[in-house]
C-alpha positions in Angstrom: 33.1 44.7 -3.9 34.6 40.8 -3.5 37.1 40.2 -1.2 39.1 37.1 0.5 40.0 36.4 3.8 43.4 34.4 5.2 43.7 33.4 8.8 47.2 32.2 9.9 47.1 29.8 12.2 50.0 28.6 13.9 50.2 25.6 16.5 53.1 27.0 18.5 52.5 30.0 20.3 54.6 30.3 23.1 51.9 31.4 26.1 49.4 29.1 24.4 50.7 26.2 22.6 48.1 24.9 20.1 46.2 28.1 21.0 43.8 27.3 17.7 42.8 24.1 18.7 41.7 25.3 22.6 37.9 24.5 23.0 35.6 27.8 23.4 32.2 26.9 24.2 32.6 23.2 22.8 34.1 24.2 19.0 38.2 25.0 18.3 39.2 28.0 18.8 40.0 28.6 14.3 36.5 27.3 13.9 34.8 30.6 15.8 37.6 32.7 13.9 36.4 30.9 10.6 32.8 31.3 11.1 33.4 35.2 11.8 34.8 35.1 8.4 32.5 33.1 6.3 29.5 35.7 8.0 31.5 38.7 6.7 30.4 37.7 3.2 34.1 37.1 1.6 34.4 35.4 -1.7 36.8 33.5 0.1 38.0 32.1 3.2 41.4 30.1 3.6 43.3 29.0 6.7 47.2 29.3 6.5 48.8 26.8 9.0 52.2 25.4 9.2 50.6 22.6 11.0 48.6 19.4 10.2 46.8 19.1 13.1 45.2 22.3 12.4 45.0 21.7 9.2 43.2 18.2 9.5 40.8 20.0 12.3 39.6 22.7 9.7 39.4 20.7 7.1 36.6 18.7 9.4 34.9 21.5 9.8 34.7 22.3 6.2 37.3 25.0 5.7 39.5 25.8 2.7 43.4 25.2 4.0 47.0 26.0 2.9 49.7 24.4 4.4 52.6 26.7 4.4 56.1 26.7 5.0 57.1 26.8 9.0 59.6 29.1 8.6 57.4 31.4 8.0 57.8 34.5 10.1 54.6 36.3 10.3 51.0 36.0 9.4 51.4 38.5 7.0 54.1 35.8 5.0 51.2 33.1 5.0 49.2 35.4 3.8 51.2 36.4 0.9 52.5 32.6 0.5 48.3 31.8 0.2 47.2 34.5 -2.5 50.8 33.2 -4.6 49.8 29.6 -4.5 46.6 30.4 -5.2 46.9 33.3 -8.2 44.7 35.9 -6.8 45.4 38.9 -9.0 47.4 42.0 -7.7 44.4 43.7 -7.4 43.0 41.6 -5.2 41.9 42.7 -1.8 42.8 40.1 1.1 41.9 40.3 5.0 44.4 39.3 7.2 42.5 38.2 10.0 44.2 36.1 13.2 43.6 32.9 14.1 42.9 34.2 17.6 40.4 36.6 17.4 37.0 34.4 17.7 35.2 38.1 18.7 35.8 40.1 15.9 32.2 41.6 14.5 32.3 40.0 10.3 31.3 43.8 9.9 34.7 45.0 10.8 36.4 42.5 7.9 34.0 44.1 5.5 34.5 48.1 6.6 38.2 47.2 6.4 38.0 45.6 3.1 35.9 48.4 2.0 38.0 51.1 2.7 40.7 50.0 0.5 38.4 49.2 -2.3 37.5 53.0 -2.0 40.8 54.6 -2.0 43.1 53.5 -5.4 46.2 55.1 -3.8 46.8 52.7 -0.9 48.3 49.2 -0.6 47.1 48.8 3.0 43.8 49.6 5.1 43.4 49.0 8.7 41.1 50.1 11.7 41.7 52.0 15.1 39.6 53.3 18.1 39.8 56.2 20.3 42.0 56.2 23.3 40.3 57.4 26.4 42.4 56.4 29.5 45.6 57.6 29.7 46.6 54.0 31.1 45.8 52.6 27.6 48.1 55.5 26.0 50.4 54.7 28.4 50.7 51.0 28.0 53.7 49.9 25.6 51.4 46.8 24.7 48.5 48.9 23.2 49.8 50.1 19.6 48.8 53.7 18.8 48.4 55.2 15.6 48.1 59.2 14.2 46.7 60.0 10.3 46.6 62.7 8.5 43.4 64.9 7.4 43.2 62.3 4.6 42.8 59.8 6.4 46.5 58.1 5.7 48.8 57.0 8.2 51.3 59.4 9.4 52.9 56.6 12.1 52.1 53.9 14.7 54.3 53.6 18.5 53.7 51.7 21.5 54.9 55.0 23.1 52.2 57.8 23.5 51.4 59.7 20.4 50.5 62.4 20.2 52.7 63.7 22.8 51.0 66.5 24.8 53.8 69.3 25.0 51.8 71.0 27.5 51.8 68.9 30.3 51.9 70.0 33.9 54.9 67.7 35.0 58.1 66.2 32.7 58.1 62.5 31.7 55.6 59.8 31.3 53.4 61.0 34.0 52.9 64.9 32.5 50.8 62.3 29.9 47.2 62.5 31.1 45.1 64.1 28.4 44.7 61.3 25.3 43.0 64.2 22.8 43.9 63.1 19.4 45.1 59.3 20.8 43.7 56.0 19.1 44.5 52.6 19.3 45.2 50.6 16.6 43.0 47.6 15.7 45.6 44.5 14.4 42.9 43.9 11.5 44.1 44.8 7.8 43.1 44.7 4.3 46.0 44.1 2.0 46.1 44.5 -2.4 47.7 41.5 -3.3 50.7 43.7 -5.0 51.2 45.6 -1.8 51.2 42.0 -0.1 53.8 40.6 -2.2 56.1 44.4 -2.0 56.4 43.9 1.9 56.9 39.9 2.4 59.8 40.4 -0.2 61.3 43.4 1.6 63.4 42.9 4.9 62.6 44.2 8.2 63.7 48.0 8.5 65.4 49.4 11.4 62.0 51.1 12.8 60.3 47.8 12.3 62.7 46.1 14.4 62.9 48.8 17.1 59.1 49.0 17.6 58.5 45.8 17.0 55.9 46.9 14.6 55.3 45.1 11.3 53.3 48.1 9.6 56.3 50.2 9.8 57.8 48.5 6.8 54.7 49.6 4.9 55.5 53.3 5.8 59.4 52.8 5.0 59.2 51.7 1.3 56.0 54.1 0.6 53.3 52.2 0.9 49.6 54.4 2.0 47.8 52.8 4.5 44.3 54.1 5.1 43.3 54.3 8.4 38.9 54.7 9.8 37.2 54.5 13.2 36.3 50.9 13.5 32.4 51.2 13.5 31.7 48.6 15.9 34.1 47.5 18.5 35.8 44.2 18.4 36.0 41.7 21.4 38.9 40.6 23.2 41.3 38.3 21.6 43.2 35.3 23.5 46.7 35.8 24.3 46.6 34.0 27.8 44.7 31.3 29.8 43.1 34.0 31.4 41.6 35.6 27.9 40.7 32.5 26.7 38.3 31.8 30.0 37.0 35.7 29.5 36.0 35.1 25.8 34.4 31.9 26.2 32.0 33.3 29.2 31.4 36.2 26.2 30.7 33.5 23.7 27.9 31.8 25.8 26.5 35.1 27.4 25.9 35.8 23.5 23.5 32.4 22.9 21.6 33.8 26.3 
């Protein structure tokens, strides 16, 4: 089973600016993410930037690159915008994996890749993990996710889903059991066809309430195949804070 990998890269993140280009442990930032990709095995590995000092960085480091166009919204546009330029075939199975997640085990980009390559009805495949606090299920920043018995899924929220009906007290706090509750992982596997379908579609109106990209998928039709992740990933950087936490992991890792 081949597959390709795409990280999108971009310099201006608003907590972070030129968050790919921070130093962990001595290397950029994209180079960590890059070299979790080239271990995963992938037939290839490209980084989509609208930036040349990325660009030029990566390129130092020995990295395949693809400028795209800034105005770009999502990662999921360079990633299209890459497997376009570069004529993978609608078949193809590309990895969509961000430019800040320097933790994520290569075996993850594999099972994900795998799973679509097993299941010929789905455009999309994608990982999750079990909720166990009820803070996580809670928390409008963790994404949460319910399938079907087939393993396809049926929706994602930042509110808490599965609702438990049965709780002791109304609201938000009756919300203390997360049985059936997982987390979803932001790590998917895309056919190029089903990659070209959503970048050409507009956002729909559950997209834009949730703030959920993956929603689109589930508007025009698209399956998306949903597995436990079989390993779980480390922390990516959003902060200064994160960025501090994952380089202390990083170096504890060479101990």
């Amino acid at each position: 089973m081949s597959f390709r990998v795409v990280i999108p890269a971009r310099y201006g993140a608003q907590r972070l600016p030129g968050k790919p280009l921070l130093l962990l442990d001595g290397q950029p930032m994209i180079e960590h993410v890059w070299r979790r990709a080239i271990e995963s095995g992938a037939a290839e590995v490209v980084i989509a930037t609208d930036d040349e000092r990325i660009a030029s960085v990566a390129r130092a480091f020995g990295a395949a690159v693809e400028l795209t166009a800034p105005e770009l919204a999502s990662g999921t546009d360079r990633c299209a915008a890459v497997a376009a330029r570069r004529g993978w075939d609608e078949d193809a199975i590309v990895v969509n994996l961000q430019g800040d997640e320097p933790l994520m085990p290569p075996s993850l980009l594999r099972q994900v890749a795998e799973l679509l390559a097993r299941d010929p009805d789905a455009g999309v495949a994608t990982l999750c993990t079990p909720i166990s606090a009820p803070s996580e299920l809670l928390d409008p920043n963790v994404v949460k996710v319910v399938f079907g018995e087939d393993g396809a899924a049926l929706y994602f929220s930042r509110a808490p889903i599965p609702w438990d009906r049965d709780g002791a007290n109304e609201g938000l706090g009756s919300q203390a059991s997360t049985r059936g509750a997982h987390r979803h992982l932001g790590l998917y596997a895309y056919r190029c066809a089903a990659l070209a379908q959503l970048t050409a579609l507009p956002a729909c109106e559950l997209e834009r309430i949730e703030r959920l990209e993956q929603l689109r998928a589930l508007w025009c039709g698209l399956r998306i195949r949903i597995d436990l992740a079989q390993v779980l990933p480390g922390p990516g950087v959003d902060t200064p804070a994160d960025l501090t936490k994952v380089e202390a992991l990083l170096r504890s890792r060479k101990l």
